[in-house]
MARVO-423551 format. One line per 3 residues: number of its first residue (from 0); for each residue x, y, z negated of N, C-alpha, C. Coordinates in nm, 3 decimals. Atoms other than C-alpha are relative to their C-alpha. Layout:
% MARVO-423551
NUM = X,Y,Z,X,Y,Z,X,Y,Z  ...
***
This chain:
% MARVO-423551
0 = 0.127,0.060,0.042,13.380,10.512,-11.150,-0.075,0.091,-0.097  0.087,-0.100,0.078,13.312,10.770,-11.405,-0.082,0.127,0.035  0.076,-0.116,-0.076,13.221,11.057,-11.192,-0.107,-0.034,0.108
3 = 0.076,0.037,-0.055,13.035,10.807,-10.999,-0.131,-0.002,-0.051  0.056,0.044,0.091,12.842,10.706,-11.288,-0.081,0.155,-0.034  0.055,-0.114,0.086,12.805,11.074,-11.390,-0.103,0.065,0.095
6 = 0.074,-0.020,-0.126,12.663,11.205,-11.050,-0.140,-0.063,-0.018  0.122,0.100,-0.041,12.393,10.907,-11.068,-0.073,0.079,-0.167  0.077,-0.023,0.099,12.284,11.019,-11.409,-0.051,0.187,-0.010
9 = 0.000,-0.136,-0.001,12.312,11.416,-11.351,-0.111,0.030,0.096  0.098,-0.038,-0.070,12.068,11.368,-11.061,-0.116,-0.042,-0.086  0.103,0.116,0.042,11.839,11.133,-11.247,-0.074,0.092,-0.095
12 = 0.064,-0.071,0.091,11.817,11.387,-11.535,-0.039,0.127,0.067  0.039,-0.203,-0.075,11.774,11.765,-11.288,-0.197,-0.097,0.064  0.116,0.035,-0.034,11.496,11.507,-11.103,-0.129,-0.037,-0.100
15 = 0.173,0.026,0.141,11.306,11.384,-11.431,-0.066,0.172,-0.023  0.039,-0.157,0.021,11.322,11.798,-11.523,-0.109,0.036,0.049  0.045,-0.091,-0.080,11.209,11.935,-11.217,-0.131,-0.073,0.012
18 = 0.127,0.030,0.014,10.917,11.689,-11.209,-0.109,-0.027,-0.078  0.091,-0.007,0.131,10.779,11.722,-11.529,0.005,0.144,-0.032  -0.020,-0.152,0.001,10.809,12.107,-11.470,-0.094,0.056,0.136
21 = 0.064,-0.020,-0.155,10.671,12.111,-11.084,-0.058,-0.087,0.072  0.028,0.110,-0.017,10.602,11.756,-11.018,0.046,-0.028,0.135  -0.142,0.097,-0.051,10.746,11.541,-10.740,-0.030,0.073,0.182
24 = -0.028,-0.071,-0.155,10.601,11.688,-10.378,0.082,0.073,0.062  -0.040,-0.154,-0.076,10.703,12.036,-10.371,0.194,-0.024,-0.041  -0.144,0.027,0.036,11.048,11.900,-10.481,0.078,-0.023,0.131
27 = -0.106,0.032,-0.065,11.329,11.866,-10.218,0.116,-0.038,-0.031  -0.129,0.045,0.057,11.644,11.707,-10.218,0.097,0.113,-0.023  -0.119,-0.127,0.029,11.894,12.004,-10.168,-0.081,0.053,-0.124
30 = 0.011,-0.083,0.112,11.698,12.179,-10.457,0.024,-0.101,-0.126  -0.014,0.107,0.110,11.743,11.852,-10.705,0.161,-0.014,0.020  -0.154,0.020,0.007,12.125,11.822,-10.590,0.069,0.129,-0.067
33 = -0.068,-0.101,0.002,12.152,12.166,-10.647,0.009,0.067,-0.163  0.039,-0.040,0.185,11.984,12.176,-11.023,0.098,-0.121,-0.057  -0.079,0.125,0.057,12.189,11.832,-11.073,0.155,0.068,-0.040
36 = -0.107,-0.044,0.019,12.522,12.054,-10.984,0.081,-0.132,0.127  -0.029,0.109,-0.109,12.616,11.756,-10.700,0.015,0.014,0.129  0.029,-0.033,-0.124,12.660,11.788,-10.339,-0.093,-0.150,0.054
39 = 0.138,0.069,-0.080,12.407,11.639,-10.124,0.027,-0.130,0.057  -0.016,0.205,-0.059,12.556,11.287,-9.997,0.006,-0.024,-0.112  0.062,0.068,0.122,12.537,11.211,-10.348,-0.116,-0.093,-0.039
42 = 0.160,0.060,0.030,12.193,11.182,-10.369,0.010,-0.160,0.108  -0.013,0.100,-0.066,12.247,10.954,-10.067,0.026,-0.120,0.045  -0.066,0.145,0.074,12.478,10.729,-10.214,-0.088,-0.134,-0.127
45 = 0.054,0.095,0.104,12.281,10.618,-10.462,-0.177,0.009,0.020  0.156,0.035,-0.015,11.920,10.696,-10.355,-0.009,0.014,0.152  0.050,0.007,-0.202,11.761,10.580,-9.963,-0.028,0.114,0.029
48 = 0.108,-0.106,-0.038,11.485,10.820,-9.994,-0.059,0.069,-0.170  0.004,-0.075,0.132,11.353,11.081,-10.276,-0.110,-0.105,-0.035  0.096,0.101,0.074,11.025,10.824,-10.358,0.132,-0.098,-0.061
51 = -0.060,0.044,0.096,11.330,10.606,-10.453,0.063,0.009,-0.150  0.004,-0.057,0.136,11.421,10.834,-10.702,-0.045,0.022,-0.109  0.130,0.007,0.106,11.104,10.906,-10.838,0.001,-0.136,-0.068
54 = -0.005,0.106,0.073,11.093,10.525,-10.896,0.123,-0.020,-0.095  -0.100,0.020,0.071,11.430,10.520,-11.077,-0.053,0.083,-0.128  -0.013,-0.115,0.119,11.308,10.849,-11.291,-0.136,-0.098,-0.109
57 = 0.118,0.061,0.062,10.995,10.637,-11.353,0.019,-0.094,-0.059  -0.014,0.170,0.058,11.154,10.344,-11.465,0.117,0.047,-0.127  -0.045,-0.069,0.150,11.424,10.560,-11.729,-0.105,0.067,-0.075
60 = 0.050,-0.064,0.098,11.186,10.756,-11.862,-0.117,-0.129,-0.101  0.061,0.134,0.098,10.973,10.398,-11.958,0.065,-0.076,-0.039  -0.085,0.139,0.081,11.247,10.215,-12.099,0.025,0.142,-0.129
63 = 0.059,-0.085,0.165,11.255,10.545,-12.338,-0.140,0.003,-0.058  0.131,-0.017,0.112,10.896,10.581,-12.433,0.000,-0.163,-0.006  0.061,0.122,0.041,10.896,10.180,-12.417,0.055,-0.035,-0.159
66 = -0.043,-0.020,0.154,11.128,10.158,-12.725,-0.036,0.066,-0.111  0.087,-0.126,0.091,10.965,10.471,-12.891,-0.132,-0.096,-0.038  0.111,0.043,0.026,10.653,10.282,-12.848,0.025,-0.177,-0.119
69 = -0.031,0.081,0.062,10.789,9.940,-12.964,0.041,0.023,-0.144  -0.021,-0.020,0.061,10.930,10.077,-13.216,-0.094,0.071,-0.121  0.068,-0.001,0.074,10.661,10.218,-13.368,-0.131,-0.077,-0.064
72 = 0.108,0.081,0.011,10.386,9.979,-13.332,0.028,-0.119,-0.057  -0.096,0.119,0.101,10.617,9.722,-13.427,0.047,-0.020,-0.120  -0.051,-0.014,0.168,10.732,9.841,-13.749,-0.092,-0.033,-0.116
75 = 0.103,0.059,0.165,10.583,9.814,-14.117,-0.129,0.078,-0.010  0.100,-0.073,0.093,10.303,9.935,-14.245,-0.139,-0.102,0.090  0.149,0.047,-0.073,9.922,9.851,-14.182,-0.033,0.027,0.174
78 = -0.006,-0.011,-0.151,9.836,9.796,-13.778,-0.098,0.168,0.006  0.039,-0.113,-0.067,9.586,10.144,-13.776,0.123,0.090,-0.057  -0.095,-0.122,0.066,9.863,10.373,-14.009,0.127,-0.007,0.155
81 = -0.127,0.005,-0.122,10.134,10.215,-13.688,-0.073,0.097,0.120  0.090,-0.007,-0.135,9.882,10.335,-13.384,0.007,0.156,-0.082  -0.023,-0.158,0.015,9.870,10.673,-13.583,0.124,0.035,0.033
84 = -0.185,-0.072,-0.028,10.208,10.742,-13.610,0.063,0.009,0.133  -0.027,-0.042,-0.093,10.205,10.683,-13.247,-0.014,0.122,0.034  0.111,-0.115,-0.016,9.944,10.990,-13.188,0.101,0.092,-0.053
87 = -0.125,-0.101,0.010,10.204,11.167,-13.390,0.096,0.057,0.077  -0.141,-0.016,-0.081,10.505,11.069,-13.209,-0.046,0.099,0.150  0.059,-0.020,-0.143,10.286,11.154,-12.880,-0.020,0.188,-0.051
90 = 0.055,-0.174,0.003,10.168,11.540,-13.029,0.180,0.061,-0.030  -0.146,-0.094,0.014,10.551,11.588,-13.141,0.051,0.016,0.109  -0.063,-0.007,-0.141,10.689,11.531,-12.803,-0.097,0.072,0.101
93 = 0.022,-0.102,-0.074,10.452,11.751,-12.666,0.021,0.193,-0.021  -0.044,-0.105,0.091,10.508,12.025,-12.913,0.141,0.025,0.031  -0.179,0.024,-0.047,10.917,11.982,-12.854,-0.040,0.078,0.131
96 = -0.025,-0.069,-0.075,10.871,12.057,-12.511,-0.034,0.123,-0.011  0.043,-0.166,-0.055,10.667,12.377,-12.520,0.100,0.091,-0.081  -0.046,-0.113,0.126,10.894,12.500,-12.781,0.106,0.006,0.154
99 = -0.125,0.017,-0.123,11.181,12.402,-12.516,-0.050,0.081,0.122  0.021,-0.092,-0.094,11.033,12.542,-12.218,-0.146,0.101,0.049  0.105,-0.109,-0.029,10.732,12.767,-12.270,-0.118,-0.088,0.031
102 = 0.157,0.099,-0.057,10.455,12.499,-12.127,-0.023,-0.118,-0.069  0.009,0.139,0.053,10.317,12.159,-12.229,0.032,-0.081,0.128  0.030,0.061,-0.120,10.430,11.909,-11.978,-0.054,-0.085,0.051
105 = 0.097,0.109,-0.042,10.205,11.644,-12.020,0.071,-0.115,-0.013  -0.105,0.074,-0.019,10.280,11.319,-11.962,0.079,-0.042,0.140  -0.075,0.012,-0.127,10.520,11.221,-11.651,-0.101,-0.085,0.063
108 = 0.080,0.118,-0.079,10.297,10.921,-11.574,-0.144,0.028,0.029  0.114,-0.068,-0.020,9.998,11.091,-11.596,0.001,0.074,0.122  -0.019,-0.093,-0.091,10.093,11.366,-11.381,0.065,-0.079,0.124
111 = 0.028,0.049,-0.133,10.213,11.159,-11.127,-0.076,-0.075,0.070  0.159,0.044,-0.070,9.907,10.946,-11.125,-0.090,0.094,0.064  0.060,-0.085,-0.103,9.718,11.250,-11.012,0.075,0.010,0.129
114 = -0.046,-0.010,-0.131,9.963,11.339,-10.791,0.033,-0.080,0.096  -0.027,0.123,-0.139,10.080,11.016,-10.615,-0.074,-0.116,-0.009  0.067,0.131,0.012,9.875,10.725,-10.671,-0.059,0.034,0.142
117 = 0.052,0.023,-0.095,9.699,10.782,-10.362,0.107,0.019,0.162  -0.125,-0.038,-0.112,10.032,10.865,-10.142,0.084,-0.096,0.006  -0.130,0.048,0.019,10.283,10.571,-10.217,-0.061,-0.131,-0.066
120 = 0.076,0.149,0.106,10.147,10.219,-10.297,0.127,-0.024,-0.047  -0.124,0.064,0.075,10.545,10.162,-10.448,-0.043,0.045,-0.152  -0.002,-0.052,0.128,10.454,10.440,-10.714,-0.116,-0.046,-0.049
123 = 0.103,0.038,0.070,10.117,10.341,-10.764,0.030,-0.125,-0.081  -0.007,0.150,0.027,10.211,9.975,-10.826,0.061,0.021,-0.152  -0.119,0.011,0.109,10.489,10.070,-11.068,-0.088,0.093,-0.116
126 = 0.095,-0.072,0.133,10.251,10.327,-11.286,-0.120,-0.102,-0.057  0.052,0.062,0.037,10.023,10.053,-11.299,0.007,-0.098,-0.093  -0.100,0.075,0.063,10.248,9.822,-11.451,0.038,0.011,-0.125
129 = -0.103,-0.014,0.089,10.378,10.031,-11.692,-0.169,0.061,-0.121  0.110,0.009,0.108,10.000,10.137,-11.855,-0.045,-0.107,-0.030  0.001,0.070,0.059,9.927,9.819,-11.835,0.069,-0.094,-0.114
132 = -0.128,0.083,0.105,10.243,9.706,-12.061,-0.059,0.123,-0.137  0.094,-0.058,0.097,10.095,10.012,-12.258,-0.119,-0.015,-0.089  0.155,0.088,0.061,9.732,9.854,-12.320,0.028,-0.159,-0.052
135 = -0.014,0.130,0.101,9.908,9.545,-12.436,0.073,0.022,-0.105  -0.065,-0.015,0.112,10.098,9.729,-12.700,-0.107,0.043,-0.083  0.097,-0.067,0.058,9.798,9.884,-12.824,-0.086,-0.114,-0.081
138 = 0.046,0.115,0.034,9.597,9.525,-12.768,0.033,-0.041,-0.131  -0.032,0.056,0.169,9.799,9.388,-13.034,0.011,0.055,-0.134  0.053,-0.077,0.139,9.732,9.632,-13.260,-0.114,-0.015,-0.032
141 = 0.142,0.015,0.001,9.407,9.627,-13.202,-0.072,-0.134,-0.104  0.053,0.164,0.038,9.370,9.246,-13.236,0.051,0.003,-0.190  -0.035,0.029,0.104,9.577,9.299,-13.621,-0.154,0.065,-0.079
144 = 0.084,-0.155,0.043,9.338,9.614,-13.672,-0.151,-0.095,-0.007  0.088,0.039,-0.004,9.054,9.373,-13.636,-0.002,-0.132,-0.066  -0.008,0.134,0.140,9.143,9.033,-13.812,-0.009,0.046,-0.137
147 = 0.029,-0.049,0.133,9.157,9.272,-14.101,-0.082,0.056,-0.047  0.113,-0.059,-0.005,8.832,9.383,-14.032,0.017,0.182,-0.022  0.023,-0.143,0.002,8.953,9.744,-14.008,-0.061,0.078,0.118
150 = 0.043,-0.055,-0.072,8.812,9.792,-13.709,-0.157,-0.091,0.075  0.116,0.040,-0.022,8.450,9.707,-13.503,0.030,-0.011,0.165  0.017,0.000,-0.136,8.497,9.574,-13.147,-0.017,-0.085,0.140
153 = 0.056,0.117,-0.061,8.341,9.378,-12.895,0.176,-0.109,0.097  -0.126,0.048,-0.086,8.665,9.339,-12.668,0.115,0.086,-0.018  -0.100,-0.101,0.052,9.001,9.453,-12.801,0.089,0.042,0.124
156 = -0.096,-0.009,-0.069,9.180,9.446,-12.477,-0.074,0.139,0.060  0.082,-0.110,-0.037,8.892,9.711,-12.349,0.029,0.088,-0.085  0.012,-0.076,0.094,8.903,9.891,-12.655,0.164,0.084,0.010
159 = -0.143,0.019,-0.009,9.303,9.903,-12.605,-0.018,0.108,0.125  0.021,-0.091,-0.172,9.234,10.055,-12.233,-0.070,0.132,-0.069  0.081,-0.106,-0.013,9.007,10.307,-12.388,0.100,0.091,-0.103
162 = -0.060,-0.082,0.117,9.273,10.419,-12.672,0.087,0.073,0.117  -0.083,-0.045,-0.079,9.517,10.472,-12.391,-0.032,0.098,0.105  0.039,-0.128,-0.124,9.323,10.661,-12.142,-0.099,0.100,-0.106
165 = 0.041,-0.123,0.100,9.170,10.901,-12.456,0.185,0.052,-0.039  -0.132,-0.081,-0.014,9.555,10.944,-12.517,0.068,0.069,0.096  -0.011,-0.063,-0.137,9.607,11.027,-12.155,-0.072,0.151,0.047
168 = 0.081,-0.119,-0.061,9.324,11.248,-12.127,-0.004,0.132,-0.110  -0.034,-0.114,0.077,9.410,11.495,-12.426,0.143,0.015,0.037  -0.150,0.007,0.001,9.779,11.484,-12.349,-0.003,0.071,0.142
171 = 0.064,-0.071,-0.120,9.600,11.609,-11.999,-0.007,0.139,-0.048  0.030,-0.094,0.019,9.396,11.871,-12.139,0.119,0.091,-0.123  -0.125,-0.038,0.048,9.709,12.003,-12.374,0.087,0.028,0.150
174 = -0.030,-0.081,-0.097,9.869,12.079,-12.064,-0.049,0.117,0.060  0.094,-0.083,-0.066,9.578,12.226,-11.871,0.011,0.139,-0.070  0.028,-0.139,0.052,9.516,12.486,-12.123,0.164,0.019,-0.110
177 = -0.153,-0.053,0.075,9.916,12.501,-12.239,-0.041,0.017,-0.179  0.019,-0.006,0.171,9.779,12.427,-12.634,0.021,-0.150,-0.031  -0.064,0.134,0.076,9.920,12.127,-12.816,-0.182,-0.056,-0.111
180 = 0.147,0.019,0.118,9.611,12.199,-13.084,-0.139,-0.086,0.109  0.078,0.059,-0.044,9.390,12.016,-12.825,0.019,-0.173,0.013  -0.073,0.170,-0.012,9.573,11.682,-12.914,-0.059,-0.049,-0.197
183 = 0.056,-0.015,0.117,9.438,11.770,-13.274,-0.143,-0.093,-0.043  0.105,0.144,0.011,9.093,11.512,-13.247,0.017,-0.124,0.041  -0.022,0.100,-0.085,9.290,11.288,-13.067,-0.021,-0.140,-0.138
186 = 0.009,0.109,0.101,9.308,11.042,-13.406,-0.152,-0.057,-0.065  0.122,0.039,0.020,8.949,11.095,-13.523,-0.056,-0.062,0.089  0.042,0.059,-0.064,8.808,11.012,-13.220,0.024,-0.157,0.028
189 = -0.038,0.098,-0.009,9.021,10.721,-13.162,-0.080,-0.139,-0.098  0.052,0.047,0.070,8.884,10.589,-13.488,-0.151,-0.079,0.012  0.177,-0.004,-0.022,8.520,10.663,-13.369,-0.075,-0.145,0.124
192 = 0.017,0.036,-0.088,8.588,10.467,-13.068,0.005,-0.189,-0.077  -0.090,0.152,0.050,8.783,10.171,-13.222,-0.155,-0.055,-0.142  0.102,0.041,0.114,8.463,10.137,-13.520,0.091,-0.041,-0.123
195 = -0.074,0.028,0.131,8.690,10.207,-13.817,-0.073,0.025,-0.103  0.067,-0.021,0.080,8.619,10.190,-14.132,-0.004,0.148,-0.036  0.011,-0.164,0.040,8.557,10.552,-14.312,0.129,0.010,-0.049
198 = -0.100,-0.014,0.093,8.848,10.511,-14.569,0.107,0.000,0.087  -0.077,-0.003,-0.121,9.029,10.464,-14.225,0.136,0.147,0.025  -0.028,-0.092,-0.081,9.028,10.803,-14.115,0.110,0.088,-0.079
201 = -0.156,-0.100,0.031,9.342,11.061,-14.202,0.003,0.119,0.129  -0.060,-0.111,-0.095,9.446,11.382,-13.990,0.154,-0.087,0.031  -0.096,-0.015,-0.034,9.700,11.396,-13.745,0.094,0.096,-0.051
***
């Protein structure tokens, strides 16, 4: 059971790699069994088809950033100082990788929204799912961020959608041009968007 166990997790982690390095098309199975260290009925045993995989990699890697995220938005302090410290957590873990492998990799969910949302209504469904569980962690920040009048906004659940896809779309361009420093306005802006107060604002 343990080498069973280990197999299922050895692919799980060569497949998250290789697709946050190359992303999920140009991928094949023999080359994911082969970065895993596994022989090839492996994969078989435990996954139908490689889109099954992808959905497995897609569903570990959001039960880690879901805790990361819970965990920070959830904790103490004032609701905008929590929503920063995300922006943090989000520029450190892009920083980490490039140190780790030379590039920025963006985010996984991002990058496979370009790439598969229009190929795979399973993956689409399931990326959908998982920003939307995103825009309701935000929401409720939002909604604190605004009973306390620290913020200005007609509809927080919109406002929530717009923090998340401005975090998406620098966490983009930080790839594109392989510089982390383009994640660097990501907080002011946020601010600008959200109608904070002045005394608000802080650097990332």
């Amino acid at each position: 059971m343990g080498r069973t166990s280990d197999a299922k997790e050895k692919i799980l982690g060569a497949a998250r790699t290789l697709i946050e390095l190359r992303g999920y098309s140009a991928l094949g199975v023999a080359e994911i069994c082969k970065s895993a260290g596994v022989p090839k009925g492996s994969f078989y045993y435990f996954f139908d088809t490689k889109e099954a995989l992808a959905l497995a990699v897609i569903d570990e890697h959001w039960a880690d950033q879901e805790r990361t995220w819970k965990r920070i938005l959830a904790g103490e302090g004032e609701p905008l100082d929590r929503l920063r410290r995300l922006f943090e957590a989000t520029q450190a873990v892009q920083r980490a990788g490039q140190r780790d492998c030379g590039t920025v990799s963006g985010c996984l969910f991002g990058n496979l929204t370009l790439e598969m949302s229009n190929q795979t209504e399973a993956i689409r469904g399931r990326l959908q799912e998982i920003f939307d569980a995103q825009v309701d962690m935000i929401d409720a920040v939002v909604v604190e961020a605004l009973a306390r009048g620290d913020v200005t906004v007609a509809d927080t659940r919109e406002a929530a959608r717009s923090v998340v896809a401005q975090l998406e779309g620098h966490v983009l361009f930080a790839k594109l041009y392989n510089d982390t420093q383009r994640l660097g306005p990501l907080w002011a802006n946020c601010l600008a968007l959200l109608g904070a107060r002045a005394e608000m604002a802080g650097g990332l």
